[in-house]
Structure formats: structure tokens, C-alpha cells
C-alpha positions as CSV (number, residue, x, y, z in Angstrom):
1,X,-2.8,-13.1,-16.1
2,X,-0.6,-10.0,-15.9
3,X,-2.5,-7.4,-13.5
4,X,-1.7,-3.8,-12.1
5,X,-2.5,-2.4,-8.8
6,X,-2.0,0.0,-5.8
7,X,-1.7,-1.4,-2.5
8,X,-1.6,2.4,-1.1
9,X,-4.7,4.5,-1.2
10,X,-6.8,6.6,1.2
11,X,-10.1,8.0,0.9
12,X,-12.4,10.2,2.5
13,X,-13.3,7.8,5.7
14,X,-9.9,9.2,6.7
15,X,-7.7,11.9,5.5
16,X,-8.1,11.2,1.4
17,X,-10.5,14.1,-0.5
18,X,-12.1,11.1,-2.9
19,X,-14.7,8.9,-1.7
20,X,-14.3,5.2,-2.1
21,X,-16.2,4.8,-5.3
22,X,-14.3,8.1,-6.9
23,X,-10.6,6.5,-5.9
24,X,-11.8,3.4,-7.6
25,X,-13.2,4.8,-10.2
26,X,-10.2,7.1,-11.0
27,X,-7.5,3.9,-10.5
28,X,-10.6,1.5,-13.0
29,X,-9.6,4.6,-15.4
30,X,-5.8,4.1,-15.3
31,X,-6.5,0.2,-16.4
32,X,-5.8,-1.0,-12.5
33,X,-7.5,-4.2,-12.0
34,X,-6.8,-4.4,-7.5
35,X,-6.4,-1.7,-5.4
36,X,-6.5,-1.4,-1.2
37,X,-8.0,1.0,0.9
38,X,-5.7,1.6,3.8
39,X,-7.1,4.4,5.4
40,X,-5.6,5.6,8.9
41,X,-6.7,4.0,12.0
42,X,-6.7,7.2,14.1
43,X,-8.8,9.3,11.5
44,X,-10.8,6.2,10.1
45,X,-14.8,6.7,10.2
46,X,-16.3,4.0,12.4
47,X,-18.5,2.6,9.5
48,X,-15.0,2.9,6.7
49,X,-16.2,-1.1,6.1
50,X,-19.7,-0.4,5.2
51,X,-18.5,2.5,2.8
52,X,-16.0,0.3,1.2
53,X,-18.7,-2.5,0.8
54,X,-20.8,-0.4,-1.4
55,X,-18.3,0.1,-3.9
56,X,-19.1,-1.1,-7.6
57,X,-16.6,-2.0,-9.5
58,X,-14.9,-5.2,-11.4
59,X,-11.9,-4.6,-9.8
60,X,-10.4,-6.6,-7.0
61,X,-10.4,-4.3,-3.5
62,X,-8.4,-5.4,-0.7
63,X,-9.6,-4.0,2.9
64,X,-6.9,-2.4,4.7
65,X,-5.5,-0.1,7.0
66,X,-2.5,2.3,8.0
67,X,-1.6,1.9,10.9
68,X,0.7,4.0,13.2
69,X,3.0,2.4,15.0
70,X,5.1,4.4,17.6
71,X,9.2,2.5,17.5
72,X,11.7,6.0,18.1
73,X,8.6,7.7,16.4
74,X,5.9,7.3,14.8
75,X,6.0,5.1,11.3
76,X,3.2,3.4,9.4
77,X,2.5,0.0,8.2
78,X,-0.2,-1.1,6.0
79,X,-2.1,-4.1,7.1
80,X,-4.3,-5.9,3.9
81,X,-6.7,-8.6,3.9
82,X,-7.2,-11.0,2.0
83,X,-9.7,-13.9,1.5
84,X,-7.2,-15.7,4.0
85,X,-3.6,-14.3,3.6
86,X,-2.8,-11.0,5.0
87,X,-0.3,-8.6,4.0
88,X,1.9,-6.2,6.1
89,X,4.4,-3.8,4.6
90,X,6.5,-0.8,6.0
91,X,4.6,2.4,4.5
92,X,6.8,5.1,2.8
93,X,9.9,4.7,4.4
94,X,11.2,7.6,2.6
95,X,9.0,10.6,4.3
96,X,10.1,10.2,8.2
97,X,13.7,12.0,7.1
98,X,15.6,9.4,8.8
99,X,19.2,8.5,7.4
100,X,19.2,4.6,5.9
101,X,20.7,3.7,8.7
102,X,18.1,4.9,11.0
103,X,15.0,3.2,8.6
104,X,17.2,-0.3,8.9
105,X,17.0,0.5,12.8
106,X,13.3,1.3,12.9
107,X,12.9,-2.4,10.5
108,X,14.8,-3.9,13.1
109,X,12.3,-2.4,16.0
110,X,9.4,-3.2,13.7
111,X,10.2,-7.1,12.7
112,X,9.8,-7.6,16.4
113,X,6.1,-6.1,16.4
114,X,4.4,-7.1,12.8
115,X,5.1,-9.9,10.3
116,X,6.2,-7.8,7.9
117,X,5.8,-8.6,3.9
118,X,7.1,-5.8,1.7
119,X,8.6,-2.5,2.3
120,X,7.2,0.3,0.5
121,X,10.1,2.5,-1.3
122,X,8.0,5.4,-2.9
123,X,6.9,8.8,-1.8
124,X,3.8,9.7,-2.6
125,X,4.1,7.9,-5.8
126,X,7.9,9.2,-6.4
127,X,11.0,6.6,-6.5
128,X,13.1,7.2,-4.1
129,X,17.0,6.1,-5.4
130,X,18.2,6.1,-2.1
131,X,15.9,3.9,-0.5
132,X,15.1,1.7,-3.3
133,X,18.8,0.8,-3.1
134,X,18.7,-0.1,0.4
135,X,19.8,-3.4,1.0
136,X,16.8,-4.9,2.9
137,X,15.5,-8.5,2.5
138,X,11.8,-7.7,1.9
139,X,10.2,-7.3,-1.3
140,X,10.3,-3.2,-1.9
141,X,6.9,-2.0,-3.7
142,X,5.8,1.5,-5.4
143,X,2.9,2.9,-4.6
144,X,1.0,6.3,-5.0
145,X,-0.3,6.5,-1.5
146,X,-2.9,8.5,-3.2
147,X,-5.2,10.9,-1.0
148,X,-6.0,13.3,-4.3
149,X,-7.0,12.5,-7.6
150,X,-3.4,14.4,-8.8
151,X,-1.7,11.6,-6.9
152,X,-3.0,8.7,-8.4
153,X,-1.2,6.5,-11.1
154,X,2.3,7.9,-10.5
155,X,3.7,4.1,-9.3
156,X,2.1,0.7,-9.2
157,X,3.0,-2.8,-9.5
158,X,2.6,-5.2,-11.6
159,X,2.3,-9.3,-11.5
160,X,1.8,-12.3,-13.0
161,X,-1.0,-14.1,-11.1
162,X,-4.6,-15.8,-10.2
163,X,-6.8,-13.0,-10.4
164,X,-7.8,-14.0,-6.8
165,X,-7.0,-11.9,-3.5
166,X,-4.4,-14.2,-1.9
167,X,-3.0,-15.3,-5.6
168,X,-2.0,-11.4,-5.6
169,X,-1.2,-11.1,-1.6
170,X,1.3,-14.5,-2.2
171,X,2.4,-13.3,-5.3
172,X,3.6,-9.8,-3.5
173,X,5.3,-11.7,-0.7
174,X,7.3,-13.8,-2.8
175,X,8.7,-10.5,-4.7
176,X,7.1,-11.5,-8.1
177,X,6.1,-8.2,-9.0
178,X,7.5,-5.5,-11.0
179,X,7.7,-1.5,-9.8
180,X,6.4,0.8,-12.4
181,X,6.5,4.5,-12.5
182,X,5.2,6.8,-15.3
């Protein structure tokens, strides 16, 4: 079954101006069938899990979170749960206006911290050439990293899978996906 989602969204239990049910309702709009919440972890609400449990929709959500991880600087990688599988990928390596050279040393730093999964190539929704041609050995996803309803549906990804949570999560770490961009 051939699905489209975000794995890059934030909402108002952090920095994001859309509550959780207007972020999925705006993505359900766009045709997405999974999205994940991965608010910040220094600006999350204590009770971000109850608020994303209330959430009605027919779409798949995966729980998630951005976290900040200090390696020569601050950087953020997303951390998404699944039924069982778990997902960690290098947020927006684009946006900390480091050379290539300098992301590939912060990777390096970073592989010795997290099991990372996927590096994330877009900013805020906007390939990024340089980066997207960077030779790296993880799967490199676009994502809108949405906090607005202006930044939603600019990238996604698509696959061939299960509609099941750790169908899609496997799926994403075996780089059998495809970017899209409008």
C-alpha cells in the first residue's frame, strides 16, 4: 500500500502555533496517511502525551520527540516510536550553517551517542542540493518540520508498506522511501 507521511511536525505542546488535532487535521487534508509529533524536549508541556492521545483521526501518529543534543553545538535528532521499533534521525542538517564537512563531523560525534536511522536533508520543508548530495550512508528523508499551517506539505515521503507503525519505521530504515517536494 503506497502511503505519504511527515516524520517532522511540532505543535503547540512546544514551539508549533497548531494544536495537535489542527496539525493533523491540516496534513489528513493534504492526503497524508502517518505523521509524528516531535515536539522539543526543553519547551515540551508535561502532559504533550495526553494531548496527543486525544487526537481523532484515521491517520497513523507516531509519538516523538526533538531532542537537543549538545556535540560542538547544539543539533537535533528526532526520536519516534513505534509499536516496537524506534526511529532516530539527524534533524535538518542544513540550518546549523556548518560546512559539509563540519555536519559529517558532528555525524561522526553523533553515531557515538544515538542509533541513528535516517538523516533529515530538508529545511523547513526546502531541499537542500548541497546536503542532499552529501555522501552519507543513512537513508536522507524530507520533511516540512512544520510549526505553521504555511509550512505544512512542502516535502514528505513516500513508501510502499504495511500500513502498521513499525512496517513504516522498517520501511524508513531500510531507505525504501521516496522524497517528494511540491
Amino acid at each position: 500500500m503506497l502511503l505519504k507521511g511527515c516524520l517532522h511536525t511540532h505543535t503547540t505542546c512546544s514551539d508549533g502555533k497548531l494544536t495537535p488535532q489542527q496539525v493533523v487535521n491540516a496534513y489528513e487534508s493534504k492526503g497524508y496517511d502517518f505523521i509524528a509529533f516531535t515536539d522539543h524536549d526543553y519547551l515540551v508541556k508535561p502532559n504533550y502525551r495526553d494531548l496527543y492521545s486525544q487526537v481523532k483521526t484515521d491517520m497513523i501518529i507516531f509519538h516523538g520527540i526533538e531532542l537537543t543534543v549538545f556535540v560542538k553545538g547544539y543539533i537535533h535528532v528526532s526520536k519516534i516510536e513505534g509499536d516496537e521499533e524506534v526511529l532516530h534521525i539527524f534533524n535538518h542538517i542544513g540550518e546549523y550553517d556548518l560546512t559539509p564537512e563540519q555536519v559529517l563531523e558532528r555525524l561522526a560525534e553523533l553515531e557515538k551517542m544515538y542509533p541513528l536511522d535516517a538523516v533529515e536533508i530538508t529545511t523547513k520543508g526546502f531541499r537542500d542540493t548541497i546536503f542532499e548530495s552529501l555522501n552519507i550512508r543513512y537513508p536522507k528523508i524530507a520533511s516540512d518540520d512544520s510549526h505553521t499551517l504555511i509550512g505544512i506539505g512542502r516535502a514528505w515521503i513516500e513508501l510502499d508498506s504495511k500500513r502498521e507503525k513499525d512496517a513504516i519505521l522498517k520501511a524508513i530504515k531500510n531507505g525504501k522511501f521516496w522524497n517528494c517536494y511540491v
